[in-house]
HTML snippet that shows the backbone in 3Dmol.js (N, CA, C, O; Angstrom):
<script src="https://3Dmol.org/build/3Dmol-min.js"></script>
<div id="view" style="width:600px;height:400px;position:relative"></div>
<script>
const pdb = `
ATOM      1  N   UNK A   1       0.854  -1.187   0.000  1.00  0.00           N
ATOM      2  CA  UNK A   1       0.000   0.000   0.000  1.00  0.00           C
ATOM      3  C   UNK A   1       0.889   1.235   0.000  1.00  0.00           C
ATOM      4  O   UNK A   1       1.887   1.408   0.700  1.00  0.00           O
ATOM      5  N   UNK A   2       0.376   2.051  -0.880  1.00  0.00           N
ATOM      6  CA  UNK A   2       0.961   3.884  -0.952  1.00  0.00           C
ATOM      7  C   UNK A   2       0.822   4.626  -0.414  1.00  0.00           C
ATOM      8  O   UNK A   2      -0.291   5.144  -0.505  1.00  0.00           O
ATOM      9  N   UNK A   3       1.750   5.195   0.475  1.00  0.00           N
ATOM     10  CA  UNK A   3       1.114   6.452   1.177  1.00  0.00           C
ATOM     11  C   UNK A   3       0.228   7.148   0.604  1.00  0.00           C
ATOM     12  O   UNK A   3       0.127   7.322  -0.611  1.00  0.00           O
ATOM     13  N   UNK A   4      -0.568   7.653   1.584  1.00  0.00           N
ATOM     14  CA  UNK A   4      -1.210   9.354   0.025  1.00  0.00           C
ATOM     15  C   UNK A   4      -0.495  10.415   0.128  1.00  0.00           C
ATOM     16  O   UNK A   4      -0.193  11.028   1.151  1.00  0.00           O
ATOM     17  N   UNK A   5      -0.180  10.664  -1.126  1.00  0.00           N
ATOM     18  CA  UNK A   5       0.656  11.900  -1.497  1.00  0.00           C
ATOM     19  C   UNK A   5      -0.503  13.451  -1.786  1.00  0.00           C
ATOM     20  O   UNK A   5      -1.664  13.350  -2.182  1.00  0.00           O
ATOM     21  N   UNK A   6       0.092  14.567  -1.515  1.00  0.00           N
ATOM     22  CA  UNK A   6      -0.458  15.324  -1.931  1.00  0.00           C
ATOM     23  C   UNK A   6      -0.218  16.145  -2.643  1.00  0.00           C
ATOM     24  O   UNK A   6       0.970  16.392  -2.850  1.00  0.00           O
ATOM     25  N   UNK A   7      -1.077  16.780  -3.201  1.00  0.00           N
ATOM     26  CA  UNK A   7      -0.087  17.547  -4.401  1.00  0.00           C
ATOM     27  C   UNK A   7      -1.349  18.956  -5.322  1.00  0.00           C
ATOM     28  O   UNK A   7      -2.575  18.890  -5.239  1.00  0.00           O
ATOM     29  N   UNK A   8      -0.737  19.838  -5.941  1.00  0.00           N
ATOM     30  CA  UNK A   8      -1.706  20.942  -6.398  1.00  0.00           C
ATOM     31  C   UNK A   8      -1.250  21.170  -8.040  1.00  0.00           C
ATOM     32  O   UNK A   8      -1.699  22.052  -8.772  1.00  0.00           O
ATOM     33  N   UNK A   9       0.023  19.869  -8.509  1.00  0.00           N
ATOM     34  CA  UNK A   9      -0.081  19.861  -9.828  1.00  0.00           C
ATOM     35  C   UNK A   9      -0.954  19.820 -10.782  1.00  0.00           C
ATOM     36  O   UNK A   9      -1.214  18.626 -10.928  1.00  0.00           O
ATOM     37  N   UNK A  10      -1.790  20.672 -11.800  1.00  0.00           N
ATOM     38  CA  UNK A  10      -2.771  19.894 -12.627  1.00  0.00           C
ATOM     39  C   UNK A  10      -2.384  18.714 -13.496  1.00  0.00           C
ATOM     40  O   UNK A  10      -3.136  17.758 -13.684  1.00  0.00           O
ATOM     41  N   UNK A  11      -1.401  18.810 -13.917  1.00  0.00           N
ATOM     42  CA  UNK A  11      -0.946  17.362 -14.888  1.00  0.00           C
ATOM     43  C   UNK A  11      -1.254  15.834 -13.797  1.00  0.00           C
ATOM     44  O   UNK A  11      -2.046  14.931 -14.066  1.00  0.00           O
ATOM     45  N   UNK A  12      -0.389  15.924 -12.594  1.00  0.00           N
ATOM     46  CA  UNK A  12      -0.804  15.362 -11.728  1.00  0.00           C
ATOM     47  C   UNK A  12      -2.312  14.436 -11.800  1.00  0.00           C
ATOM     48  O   UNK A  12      -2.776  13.368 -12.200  1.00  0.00           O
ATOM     49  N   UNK A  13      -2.684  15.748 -11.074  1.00  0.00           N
ATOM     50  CA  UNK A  13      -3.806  14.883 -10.986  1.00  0.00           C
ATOM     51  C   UNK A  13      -4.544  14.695 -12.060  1.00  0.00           C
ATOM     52  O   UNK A  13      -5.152  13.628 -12.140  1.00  0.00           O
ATOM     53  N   UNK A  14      -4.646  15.518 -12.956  1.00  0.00           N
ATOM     54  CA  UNK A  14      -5.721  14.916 -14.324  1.00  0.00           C
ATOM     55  C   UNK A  14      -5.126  13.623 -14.739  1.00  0.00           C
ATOM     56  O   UNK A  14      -5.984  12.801 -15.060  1.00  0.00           O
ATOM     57  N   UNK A  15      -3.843  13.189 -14.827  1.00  0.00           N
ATOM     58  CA  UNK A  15      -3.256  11.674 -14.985  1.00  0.00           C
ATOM     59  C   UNK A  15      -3.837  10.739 -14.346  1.00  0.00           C
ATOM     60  O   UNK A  15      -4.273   9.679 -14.795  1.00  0.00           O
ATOM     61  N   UNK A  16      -3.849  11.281 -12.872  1.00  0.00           N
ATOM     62  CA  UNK A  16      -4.116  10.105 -11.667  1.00  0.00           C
ATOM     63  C   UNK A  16      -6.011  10.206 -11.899  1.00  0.00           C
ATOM     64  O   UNK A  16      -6.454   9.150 -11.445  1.00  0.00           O
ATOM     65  N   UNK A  17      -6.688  10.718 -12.206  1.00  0.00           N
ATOM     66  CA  UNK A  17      -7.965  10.670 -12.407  1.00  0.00           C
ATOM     67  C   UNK A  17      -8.223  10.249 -13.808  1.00  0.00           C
ATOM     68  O   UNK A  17      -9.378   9.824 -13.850  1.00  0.00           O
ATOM     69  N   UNK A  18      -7.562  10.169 -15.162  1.00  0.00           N
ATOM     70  CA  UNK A  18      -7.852   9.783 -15.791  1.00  0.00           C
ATOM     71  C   UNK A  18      -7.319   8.636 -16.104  1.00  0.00           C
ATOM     72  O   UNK A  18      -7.637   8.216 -17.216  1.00  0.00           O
ATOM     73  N   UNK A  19      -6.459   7.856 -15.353  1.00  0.00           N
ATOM     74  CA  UNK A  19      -5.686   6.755 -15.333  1.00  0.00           C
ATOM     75  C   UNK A  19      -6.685   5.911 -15.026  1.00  0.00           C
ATOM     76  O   UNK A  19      -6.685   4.856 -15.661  1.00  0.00           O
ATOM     77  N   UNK A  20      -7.916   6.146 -13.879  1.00  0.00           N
ATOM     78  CA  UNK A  20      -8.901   5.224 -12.651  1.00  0.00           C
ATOM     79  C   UNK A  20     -10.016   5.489 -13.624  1.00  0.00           C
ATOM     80  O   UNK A  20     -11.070   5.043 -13.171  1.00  0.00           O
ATOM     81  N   UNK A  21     -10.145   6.003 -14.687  1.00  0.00           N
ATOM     82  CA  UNK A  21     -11.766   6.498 -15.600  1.00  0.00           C
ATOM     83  C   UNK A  21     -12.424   7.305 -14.717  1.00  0.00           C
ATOM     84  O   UNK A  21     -13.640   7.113 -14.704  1.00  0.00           O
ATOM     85  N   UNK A  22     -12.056   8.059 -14.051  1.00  0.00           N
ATOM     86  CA  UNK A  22     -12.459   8.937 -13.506  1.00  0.00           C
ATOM     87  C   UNK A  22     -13.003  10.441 -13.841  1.00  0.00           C
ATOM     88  O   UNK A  22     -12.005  11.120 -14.085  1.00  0.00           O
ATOM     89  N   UNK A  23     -13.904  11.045 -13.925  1.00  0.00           N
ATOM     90  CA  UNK A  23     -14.172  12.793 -14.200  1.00  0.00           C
ATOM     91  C   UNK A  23     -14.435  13.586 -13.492  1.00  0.00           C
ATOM     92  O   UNK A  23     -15.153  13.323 -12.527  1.00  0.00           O
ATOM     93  N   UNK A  24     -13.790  15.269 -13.786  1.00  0.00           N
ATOM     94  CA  UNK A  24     -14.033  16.256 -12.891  1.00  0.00           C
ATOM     95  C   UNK A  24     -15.843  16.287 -12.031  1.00  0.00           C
ATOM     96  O   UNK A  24     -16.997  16.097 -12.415  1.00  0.00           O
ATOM     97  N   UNK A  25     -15.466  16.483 -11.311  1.00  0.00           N
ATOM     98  CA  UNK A  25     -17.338  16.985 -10.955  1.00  0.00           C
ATOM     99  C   UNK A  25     -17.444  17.879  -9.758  1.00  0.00           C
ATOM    100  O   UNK A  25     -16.622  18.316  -8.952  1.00  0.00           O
ATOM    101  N   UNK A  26     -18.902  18.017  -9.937  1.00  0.00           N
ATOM    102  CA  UNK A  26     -18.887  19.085  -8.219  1.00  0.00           C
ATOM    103  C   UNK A  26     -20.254  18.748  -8.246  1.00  0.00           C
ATOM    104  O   UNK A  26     -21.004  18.428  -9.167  1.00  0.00           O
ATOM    105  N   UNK A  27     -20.451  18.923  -6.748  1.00  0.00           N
ATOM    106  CA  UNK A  27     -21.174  18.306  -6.063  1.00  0.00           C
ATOM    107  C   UNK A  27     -22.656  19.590  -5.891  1.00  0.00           C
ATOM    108  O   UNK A  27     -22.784  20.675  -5.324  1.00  0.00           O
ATOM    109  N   UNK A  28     -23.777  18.474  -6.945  1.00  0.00           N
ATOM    110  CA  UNK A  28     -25.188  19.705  -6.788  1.00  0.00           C
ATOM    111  C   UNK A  28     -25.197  20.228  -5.726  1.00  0.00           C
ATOM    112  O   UNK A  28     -24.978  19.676  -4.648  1.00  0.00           O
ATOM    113  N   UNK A  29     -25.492  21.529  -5.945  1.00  0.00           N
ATOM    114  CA  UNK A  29     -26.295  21.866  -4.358  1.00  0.00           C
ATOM    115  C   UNK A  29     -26.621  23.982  -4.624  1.00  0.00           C
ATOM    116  O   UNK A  29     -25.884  24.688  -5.311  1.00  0.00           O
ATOM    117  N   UNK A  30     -27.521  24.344  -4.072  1.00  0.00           N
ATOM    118  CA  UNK A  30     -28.239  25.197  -4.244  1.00  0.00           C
ATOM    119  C   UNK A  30     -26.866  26.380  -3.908  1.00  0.00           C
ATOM    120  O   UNK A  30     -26.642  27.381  -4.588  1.00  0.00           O
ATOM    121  N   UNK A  31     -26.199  26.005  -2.880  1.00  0.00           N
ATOM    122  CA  UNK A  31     -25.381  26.883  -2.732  1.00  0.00           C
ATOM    123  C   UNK A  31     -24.390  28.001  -3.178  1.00  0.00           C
ATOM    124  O   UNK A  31     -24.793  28.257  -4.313  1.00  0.00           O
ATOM    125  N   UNK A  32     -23.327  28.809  -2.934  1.00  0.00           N
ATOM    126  CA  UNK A  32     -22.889  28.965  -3.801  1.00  0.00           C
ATOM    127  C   UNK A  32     -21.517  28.414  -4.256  1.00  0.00           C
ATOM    128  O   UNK A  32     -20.924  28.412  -5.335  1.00  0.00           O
ATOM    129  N   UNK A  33     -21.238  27.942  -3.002  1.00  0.00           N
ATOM    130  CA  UNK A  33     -19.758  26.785  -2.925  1.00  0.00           C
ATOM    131  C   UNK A  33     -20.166  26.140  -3.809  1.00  0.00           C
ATOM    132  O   UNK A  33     -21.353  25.927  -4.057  1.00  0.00           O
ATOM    133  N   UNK A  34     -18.915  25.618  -4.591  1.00  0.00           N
ATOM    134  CA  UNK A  34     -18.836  24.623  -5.398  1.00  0.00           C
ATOM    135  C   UNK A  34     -17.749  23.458  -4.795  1.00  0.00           C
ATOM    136  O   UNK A  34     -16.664  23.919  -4.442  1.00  0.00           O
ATOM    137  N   UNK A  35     -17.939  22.014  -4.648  1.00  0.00           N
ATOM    138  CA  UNK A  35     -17.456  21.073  -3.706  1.00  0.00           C
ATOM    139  C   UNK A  35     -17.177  20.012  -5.087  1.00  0.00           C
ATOM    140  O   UNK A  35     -17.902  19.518  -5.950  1.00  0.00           O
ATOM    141  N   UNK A  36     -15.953  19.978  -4.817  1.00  0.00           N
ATOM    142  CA  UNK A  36     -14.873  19.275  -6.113  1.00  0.00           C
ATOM    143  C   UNK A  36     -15.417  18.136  -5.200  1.00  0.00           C
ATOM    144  O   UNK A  36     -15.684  17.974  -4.009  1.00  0.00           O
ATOM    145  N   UNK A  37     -15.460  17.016  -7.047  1.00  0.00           N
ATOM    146  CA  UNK A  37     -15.270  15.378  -6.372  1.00  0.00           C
ATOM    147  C   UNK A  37     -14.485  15.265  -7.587  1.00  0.00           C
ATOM    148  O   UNK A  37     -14.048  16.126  -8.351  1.00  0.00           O
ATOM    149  N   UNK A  38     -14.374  13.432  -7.583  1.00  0.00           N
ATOM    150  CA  UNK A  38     -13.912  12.732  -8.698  1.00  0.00           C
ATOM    151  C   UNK A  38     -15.242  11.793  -8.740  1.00  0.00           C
ATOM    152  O   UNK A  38     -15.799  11.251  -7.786  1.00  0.00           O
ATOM    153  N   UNK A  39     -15.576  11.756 -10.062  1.00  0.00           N
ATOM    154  CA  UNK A  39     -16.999  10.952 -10.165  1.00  0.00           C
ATOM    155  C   UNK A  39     -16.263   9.847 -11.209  1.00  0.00           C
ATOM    156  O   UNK A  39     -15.796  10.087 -12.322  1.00  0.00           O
ATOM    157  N   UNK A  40     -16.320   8.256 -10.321  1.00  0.00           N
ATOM    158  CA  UNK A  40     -15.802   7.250 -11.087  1.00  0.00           C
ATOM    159  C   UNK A  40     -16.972   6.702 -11.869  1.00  0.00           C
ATOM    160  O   UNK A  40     -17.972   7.391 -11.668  1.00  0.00           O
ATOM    161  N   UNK A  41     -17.201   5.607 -12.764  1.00  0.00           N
ATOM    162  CA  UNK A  41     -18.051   4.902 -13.175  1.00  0.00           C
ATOM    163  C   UNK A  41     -19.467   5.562 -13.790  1.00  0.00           C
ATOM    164  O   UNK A  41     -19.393   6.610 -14.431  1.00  0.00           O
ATOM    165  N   UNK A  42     -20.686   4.941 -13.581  1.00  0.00           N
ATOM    166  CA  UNK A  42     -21.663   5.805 -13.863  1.00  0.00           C
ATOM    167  C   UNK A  42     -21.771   6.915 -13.189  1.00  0.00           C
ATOM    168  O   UNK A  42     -21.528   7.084 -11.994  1.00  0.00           O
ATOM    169  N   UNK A  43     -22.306   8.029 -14.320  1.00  0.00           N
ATOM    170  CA  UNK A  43     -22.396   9.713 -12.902  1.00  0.00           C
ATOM    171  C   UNK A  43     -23.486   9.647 -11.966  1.00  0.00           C
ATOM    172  O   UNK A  43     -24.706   9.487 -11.961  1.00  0.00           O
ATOM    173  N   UNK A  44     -22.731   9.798 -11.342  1.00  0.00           N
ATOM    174  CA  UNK A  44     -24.094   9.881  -9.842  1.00  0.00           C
ATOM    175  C   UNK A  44     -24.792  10.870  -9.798  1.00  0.00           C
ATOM    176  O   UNK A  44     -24.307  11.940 -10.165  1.00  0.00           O
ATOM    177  N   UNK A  45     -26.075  10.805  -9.355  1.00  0.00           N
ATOM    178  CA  UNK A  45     -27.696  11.984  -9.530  1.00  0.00           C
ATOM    179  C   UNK A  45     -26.756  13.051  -8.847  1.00  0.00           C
ATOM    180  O   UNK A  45     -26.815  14.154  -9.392  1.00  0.00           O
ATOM    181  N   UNK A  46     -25.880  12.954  -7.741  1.00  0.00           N
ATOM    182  CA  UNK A  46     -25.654  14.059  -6.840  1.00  0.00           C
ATOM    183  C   UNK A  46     -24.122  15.042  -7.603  1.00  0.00           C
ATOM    184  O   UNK A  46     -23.466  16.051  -7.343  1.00  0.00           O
ATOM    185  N   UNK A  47     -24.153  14.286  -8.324  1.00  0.00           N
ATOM    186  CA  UNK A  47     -22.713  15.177  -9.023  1.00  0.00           C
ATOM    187  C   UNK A  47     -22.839  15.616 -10.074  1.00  0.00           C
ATOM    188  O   UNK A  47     -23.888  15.108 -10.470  1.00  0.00           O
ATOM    189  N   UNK A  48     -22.302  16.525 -11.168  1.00  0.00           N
ATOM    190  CA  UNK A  48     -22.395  17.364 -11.883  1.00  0.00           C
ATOM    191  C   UNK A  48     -21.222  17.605 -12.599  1.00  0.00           C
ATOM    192  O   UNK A  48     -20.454  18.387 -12.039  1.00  0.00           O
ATOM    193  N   UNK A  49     -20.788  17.068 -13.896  1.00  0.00           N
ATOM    194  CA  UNK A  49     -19.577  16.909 -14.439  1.00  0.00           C
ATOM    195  C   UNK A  49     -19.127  18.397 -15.105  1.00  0.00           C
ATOM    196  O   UNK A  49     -19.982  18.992 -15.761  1.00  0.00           O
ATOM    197  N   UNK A  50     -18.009  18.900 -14.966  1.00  0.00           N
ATOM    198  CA  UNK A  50     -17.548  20.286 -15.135  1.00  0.00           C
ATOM    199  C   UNK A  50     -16.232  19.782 -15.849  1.00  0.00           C
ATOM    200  O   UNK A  50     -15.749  18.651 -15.807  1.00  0.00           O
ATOM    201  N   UNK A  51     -15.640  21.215 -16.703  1.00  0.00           N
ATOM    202  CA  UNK A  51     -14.498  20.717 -17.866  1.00  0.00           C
ATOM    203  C   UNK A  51     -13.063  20.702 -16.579  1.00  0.00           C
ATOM    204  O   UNK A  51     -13.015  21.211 -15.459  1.00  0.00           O
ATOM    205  N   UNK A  52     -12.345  20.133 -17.119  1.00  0.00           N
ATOM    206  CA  UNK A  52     -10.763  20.320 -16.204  1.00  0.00           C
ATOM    207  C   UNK A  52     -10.797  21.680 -16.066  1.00  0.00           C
ATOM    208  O   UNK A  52     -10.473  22.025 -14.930  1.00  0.00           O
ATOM    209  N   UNK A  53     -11.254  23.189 -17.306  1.00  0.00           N
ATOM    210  CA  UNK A  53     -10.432  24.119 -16.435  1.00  0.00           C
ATOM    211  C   UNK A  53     -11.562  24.960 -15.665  1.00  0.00           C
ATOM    212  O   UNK A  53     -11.204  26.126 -15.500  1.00  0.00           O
ATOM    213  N   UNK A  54     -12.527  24.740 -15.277  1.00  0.00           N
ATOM    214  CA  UNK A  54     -13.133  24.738 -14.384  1.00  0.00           C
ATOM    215  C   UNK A  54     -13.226  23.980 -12.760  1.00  0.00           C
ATOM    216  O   UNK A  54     -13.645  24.584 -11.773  1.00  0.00           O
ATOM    217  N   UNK A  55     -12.797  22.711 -12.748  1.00  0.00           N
ATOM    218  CA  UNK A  55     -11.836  21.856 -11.905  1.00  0.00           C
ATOM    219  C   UNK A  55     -10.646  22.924 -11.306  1.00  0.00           C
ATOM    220  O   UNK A  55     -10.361  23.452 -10.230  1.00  0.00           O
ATOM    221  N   UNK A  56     -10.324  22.907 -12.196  1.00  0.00           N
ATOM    222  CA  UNK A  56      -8.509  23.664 -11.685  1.00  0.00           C
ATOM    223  C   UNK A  56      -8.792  24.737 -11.250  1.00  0.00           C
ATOM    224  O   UNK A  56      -8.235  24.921 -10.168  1.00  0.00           O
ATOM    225  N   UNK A  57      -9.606  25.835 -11.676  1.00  0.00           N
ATOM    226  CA  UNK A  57     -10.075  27.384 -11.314  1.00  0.00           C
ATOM    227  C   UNK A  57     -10.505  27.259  -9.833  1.00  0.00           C
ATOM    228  O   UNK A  57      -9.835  27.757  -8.928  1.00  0.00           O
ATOM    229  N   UNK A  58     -11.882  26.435  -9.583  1.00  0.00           N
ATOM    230  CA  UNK A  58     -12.113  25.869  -8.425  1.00  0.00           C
ATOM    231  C   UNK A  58     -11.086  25.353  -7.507  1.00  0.00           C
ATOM    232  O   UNK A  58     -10.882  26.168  -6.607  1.00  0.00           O
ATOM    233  N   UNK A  59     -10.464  24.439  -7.424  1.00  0.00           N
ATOM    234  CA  UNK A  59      -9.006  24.180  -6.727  1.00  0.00           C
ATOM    235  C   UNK A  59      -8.288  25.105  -6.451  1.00  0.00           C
ATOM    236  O   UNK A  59      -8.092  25.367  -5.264  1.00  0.00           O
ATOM    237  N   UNK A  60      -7.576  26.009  -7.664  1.00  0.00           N
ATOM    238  CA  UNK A  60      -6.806  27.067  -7.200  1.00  0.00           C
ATOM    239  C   UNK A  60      -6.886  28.301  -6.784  1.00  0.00           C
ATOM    240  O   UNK A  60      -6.041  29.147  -6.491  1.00  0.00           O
ATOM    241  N   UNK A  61      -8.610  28.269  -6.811  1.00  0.00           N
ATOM    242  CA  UNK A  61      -9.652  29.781  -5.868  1.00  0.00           C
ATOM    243  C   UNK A  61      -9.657  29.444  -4.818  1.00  0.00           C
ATOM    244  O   UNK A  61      -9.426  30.247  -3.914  1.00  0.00           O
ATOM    245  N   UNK A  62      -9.946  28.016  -4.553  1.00  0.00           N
ATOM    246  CA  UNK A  62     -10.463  27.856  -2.937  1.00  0.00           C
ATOM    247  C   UNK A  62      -8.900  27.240  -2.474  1.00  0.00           C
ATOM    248  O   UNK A  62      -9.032  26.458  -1.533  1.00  0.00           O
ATOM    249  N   UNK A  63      -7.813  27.366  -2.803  1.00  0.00           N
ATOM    250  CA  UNK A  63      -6.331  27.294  -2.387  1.00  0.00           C
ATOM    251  C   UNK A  63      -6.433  25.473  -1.714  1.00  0.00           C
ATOM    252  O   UNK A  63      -6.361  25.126  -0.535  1.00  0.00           O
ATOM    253  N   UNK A  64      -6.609  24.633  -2.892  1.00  0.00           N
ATOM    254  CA  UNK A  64      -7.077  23.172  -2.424  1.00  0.00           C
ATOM    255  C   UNK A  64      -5.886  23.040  -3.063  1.00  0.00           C
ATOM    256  O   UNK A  64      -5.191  23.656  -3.871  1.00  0.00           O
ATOM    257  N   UNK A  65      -5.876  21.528  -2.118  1.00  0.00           N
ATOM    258  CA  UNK A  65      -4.602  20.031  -2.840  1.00  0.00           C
ATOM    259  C   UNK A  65      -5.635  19.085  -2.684  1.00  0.00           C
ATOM    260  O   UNK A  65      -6.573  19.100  -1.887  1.00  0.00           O
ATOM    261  N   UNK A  66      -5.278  18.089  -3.730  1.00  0.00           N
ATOM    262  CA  UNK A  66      -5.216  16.839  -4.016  1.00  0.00           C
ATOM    263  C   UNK A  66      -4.678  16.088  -3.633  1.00  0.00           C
ATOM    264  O   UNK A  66      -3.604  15.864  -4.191  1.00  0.00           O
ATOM    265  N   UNK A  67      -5.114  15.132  -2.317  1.00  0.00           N
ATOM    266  CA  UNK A  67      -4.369  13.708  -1.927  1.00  0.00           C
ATOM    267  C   UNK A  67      -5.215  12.809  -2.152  1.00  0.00           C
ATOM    268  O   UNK A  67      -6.429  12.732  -1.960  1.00  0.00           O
ATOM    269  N   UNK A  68      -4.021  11.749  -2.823  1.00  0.00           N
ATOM    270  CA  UNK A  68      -4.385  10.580  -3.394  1.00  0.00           C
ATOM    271  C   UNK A  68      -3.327   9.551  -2.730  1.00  0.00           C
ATOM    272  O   UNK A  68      -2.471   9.852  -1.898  1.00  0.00           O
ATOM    273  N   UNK A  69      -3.611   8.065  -3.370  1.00  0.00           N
ATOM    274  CA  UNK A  69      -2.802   7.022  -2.666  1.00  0.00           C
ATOM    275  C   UNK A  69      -3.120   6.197  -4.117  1.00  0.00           C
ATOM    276  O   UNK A  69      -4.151   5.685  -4.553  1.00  0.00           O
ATOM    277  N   UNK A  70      -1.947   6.296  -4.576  1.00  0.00           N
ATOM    278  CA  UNK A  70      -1.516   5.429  -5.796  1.00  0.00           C
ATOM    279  C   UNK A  70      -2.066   3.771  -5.900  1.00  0.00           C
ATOM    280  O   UNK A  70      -2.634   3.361  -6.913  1.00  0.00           O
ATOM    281  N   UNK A  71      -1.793   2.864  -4.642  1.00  0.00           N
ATOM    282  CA  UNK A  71      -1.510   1.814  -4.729  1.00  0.00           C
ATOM    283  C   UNK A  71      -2.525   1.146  -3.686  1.00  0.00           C
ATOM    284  O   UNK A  71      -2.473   1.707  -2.591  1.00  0.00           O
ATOM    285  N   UNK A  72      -3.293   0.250  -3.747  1.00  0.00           N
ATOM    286  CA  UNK A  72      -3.751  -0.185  -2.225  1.00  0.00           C
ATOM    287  C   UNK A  72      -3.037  -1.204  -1.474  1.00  0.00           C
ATOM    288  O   UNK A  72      -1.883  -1.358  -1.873  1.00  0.00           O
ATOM    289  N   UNK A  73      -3.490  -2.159  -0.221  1.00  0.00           N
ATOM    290  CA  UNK A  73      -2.592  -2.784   0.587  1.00  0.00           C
ATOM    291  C   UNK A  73      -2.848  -3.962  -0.627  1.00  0.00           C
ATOM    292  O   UNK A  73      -2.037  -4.858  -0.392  1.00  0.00           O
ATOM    293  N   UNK A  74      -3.474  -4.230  -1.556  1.00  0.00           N
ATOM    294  CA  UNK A  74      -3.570  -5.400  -2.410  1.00  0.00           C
ATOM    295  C   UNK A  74      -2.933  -5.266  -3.946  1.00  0.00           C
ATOM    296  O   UNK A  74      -3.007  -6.031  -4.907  1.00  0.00           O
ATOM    297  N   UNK A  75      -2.322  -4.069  -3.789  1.00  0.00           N
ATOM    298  CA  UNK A  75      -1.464  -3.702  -5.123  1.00  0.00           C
ATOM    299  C   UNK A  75      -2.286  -3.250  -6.455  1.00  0.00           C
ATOM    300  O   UNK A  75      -1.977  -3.267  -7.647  1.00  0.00           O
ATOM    301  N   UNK A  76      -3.688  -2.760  -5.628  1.00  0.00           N
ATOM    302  CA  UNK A  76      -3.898  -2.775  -6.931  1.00  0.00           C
ATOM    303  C   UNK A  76      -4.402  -1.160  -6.871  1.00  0.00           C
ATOM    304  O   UNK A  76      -4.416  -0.503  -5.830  1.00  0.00           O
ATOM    305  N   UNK A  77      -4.877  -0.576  -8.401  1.00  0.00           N
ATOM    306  CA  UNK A  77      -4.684   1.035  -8.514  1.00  0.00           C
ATOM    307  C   UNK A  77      -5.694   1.551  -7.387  1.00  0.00           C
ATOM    308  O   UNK A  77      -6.842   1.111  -7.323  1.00  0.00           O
ATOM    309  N   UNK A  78      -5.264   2.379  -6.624  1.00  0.00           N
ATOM    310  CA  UNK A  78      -6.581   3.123  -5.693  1.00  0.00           C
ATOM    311  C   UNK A  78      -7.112   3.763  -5.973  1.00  0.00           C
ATOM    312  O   UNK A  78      -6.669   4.451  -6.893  1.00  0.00           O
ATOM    313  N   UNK A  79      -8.188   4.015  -5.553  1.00  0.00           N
ATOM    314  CA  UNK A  79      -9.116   5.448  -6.234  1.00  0.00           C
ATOM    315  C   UNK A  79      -8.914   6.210  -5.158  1.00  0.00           C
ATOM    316  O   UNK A  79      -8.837   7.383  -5.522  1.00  0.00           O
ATOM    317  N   UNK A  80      -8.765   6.073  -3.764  1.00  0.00           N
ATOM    318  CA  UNK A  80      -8.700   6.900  -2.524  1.00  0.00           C
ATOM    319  C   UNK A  80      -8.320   8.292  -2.928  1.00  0.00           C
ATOM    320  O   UNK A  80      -7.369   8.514  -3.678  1.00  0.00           O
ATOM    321  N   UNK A  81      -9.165   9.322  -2.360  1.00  0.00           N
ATOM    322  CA  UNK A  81      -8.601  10.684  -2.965  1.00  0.00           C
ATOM    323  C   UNK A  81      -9.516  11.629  -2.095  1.00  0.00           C
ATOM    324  O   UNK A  81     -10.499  11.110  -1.567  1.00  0.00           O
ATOM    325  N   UNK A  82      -9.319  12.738  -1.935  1.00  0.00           N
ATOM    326  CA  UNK A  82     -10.028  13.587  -1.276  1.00  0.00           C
ATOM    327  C   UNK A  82      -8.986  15.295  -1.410  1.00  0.00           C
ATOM    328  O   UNK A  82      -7.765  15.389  -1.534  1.00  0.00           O
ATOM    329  N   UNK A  83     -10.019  16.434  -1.326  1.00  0.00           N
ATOM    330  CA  UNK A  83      -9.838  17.348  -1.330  1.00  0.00           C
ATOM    331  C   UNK A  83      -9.386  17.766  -0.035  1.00  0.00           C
ATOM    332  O   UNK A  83     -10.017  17.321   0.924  1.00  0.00           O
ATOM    333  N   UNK A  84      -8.183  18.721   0.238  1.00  0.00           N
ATOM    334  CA  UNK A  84      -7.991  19.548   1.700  1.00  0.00           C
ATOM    335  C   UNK A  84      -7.159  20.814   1.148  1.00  0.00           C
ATOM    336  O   UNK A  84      -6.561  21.093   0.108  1.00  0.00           O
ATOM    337  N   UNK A  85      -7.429  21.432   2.379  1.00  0.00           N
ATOM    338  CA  UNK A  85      -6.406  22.854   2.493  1.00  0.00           C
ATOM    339  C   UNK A  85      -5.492  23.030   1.814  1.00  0.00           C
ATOM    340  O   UNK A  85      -5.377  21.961   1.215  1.00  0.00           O
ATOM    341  N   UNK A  86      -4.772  23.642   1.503  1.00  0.00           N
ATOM    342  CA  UNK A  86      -3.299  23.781   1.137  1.00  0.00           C
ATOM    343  C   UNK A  86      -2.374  24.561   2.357  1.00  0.00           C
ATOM    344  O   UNK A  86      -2.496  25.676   2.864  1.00  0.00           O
ATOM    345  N   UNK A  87      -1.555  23.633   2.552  1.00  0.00           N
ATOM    346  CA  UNK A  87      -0.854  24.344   4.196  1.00  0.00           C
ATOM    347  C   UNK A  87       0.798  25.502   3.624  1.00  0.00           C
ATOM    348  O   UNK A  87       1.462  26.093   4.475  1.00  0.00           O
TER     349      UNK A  87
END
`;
const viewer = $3Dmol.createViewer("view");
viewer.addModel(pdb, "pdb");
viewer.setStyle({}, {cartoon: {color: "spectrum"}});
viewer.zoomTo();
viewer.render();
</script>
């Protein structure tokens, strides 16, 4: 298993999300926040697919990183990922 790394590269992560079939999205909601996911597989009712540079604008307005974990304890590709702060 891989640590999770973090990171605020866009090449980065558009690799590591498009490596898993993964797409940008953000999460419906009436508000005016917009709440980055990664939407794997079929799109889910609650997410809302947006282009990469809308992704990235979002990320680098709200001063976010990307941690992910490459590998799981079974070797195989992880999807594990989540949005935080940038310290």
């Amino acid at each position: 298993m891989s640590e999770p790394l973090k990171t605020t590269n866009h090449e980065v992560i558009r690799a590591w999300i498009e490596a898993r079939e993964g797409r940008p999205a953000v999460v419906r909601t009436a508000g005016k926040a917009a709440v980055l996911r990664v939407d794997f597989g079929e799109c889910e009712d609650d997410l809302q697919p947006v282009e990469w540079e809308e992704f990235f604008a979002i990320l680098d307005g709200n001063e976010l990183a990307f941690v992910h974990q490459d590998i799981t304890a079974e070797g195989l590709p992880s999807r594990f990922n989540k949005f935080v702060q940038r310290e």
